[in-house]
Backbone as CSV, one residue per row, in Angstrom:
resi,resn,N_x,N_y,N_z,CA_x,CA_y,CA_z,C_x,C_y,C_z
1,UNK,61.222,97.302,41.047,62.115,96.329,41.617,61.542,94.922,41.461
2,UNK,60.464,94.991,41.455,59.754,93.164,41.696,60.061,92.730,40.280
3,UNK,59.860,93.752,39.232,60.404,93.123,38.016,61.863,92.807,37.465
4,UNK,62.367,93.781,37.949,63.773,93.093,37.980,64.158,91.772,38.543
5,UNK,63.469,91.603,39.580,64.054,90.177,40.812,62.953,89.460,40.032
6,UNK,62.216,89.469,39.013,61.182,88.452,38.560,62.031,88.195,37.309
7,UNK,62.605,88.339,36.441,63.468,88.619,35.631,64.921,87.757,36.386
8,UNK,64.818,87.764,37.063,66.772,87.109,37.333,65.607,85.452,38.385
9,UNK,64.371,85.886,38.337,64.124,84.132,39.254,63.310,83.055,38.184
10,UNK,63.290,81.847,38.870,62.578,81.331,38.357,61.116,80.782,38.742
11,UNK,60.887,81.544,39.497,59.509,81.568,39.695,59.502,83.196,40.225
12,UNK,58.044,83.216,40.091,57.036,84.687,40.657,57.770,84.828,42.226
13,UNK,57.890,86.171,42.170,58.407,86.753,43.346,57.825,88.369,43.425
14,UNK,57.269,88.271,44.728,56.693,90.018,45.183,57.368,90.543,46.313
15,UNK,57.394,91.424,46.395,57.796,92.444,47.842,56.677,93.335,48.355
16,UNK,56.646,92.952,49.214,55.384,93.596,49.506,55.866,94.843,50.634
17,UNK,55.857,95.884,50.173,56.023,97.266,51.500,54.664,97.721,52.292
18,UNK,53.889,97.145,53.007,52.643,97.873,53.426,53.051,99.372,54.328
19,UNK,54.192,99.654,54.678,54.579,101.153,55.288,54.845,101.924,54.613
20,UNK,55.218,101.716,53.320,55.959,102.671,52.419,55.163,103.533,52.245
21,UNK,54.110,104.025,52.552,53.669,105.087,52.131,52.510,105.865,53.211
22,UNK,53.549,105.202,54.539,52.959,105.658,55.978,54.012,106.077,56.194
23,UNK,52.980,107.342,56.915,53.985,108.394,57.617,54.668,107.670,59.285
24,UNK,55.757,108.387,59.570,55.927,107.495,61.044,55.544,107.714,61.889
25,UNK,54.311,108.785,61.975,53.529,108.940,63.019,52.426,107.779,62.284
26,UNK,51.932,107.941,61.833,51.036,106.776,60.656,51.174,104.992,61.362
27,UNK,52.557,104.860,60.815,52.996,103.771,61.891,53.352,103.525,62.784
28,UNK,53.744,104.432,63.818,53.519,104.610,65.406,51.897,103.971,65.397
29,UNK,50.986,104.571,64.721,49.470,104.556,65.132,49.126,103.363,64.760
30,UNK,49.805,102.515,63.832,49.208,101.419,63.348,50.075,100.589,64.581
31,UNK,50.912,100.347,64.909,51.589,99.748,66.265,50.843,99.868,67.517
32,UNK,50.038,100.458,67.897,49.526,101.430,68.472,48.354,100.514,68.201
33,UNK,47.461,100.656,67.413,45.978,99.683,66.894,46.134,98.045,67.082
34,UNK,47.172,97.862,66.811,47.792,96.556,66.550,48.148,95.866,68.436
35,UNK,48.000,96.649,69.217,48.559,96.655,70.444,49.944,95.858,70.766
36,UNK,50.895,96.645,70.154,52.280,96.083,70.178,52.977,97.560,70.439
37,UNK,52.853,99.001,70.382,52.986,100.097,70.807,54.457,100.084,71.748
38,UNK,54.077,99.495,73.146,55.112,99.332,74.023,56.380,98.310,73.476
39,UNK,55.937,97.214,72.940,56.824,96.108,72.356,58.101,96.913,71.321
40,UNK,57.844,97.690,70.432,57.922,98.348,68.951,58.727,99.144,70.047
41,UNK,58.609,100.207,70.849,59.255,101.018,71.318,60.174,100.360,72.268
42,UNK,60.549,99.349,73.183,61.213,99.015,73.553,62.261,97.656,73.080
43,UNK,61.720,97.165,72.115,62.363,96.138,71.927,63.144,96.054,70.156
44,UNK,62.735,97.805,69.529,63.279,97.294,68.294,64.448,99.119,68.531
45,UNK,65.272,98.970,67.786,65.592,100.198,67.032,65.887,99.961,65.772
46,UNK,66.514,101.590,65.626,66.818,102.023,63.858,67.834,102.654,64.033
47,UNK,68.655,102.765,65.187,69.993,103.769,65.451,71.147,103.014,64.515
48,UNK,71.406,104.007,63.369,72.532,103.988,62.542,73.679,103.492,63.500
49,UNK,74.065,103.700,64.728,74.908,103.191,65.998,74.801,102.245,66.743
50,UNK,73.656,101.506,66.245,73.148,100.353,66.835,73.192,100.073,68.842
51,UNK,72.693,101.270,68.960,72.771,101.899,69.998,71.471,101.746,70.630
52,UNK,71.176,100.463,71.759,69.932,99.959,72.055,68.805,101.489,72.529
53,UNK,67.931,101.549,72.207,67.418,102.977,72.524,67.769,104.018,72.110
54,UNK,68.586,103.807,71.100,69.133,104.992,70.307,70.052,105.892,70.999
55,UNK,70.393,106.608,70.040,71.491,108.056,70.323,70.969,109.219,70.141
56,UNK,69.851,108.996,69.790,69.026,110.326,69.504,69.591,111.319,68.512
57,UNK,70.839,111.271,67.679,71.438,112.269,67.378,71.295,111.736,65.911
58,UNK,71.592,110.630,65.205,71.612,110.449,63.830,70.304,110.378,63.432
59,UNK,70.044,110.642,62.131,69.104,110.881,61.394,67.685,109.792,61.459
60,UNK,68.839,108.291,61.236,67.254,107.895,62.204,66.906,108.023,63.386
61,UNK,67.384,108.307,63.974,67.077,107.973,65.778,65.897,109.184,65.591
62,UNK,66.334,110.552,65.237,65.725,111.983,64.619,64.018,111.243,64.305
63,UNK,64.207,111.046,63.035,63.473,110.296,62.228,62.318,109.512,62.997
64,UNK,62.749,108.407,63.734,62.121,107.873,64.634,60.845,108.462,65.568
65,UNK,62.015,109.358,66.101,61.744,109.947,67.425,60.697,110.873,67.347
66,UNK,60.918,111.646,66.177,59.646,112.881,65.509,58.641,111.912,65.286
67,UNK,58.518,110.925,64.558,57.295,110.602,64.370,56.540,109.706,65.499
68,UNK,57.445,108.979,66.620,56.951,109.143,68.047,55.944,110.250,68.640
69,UNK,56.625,111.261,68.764,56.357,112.541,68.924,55.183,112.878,68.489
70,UNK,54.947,112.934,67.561,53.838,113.437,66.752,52.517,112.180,66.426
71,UNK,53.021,111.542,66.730,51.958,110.321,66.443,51.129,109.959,68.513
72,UNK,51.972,110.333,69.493,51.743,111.039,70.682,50.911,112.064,70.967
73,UNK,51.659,113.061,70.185,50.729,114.746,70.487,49.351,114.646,69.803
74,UNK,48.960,113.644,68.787,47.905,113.538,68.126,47.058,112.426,69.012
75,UNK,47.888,111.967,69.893,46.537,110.467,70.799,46.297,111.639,72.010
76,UNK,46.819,113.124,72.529,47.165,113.627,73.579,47.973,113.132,74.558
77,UNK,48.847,112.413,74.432,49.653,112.151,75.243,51.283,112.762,74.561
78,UNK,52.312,113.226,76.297,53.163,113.701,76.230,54.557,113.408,76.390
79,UNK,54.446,111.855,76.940,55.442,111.258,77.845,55.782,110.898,76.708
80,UNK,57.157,111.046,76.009,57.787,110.094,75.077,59.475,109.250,75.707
């Protein structure tokens, strides 16, 4: 992709993904290191329904929520 959009600009252009290849328990943990953990969980979503706190039911909310989950069960904690 960066070469395509470098190709249609006129100057140098990058995209930079540093998650793309973190898992979302991965980035739960880096939120988490970063001490923004609580912030990230209350103040953003990803609900396809734009449904503050989600709906829990579409694929991201799913998505989300598992790697909550699991990025949790790995610090030992249960409360999600």
């Amino acid at each position: 992709m960066n070469v395509t959009l470098n190709l249609a600009m006129d100057y140098p252009f990058t995209i930079k993904t540093p998650l793309m290849y973190l898992t979302k328990a991965q980035t739960w943990q880096l939120a988490d290191e970063l001490g923004v953990l609580d912030y990230i969980r209350t103040h953003t979503h990803t609900c396809y329904e734009g449904i503050e706190g989600g709906c829990r039911q579409c694929p991201s909310c799913r998505l989300r929520n598992q790697g909550l989950w699991e990025y949790l069960a790995q610090k030992g904690e249960r409360n999600v």
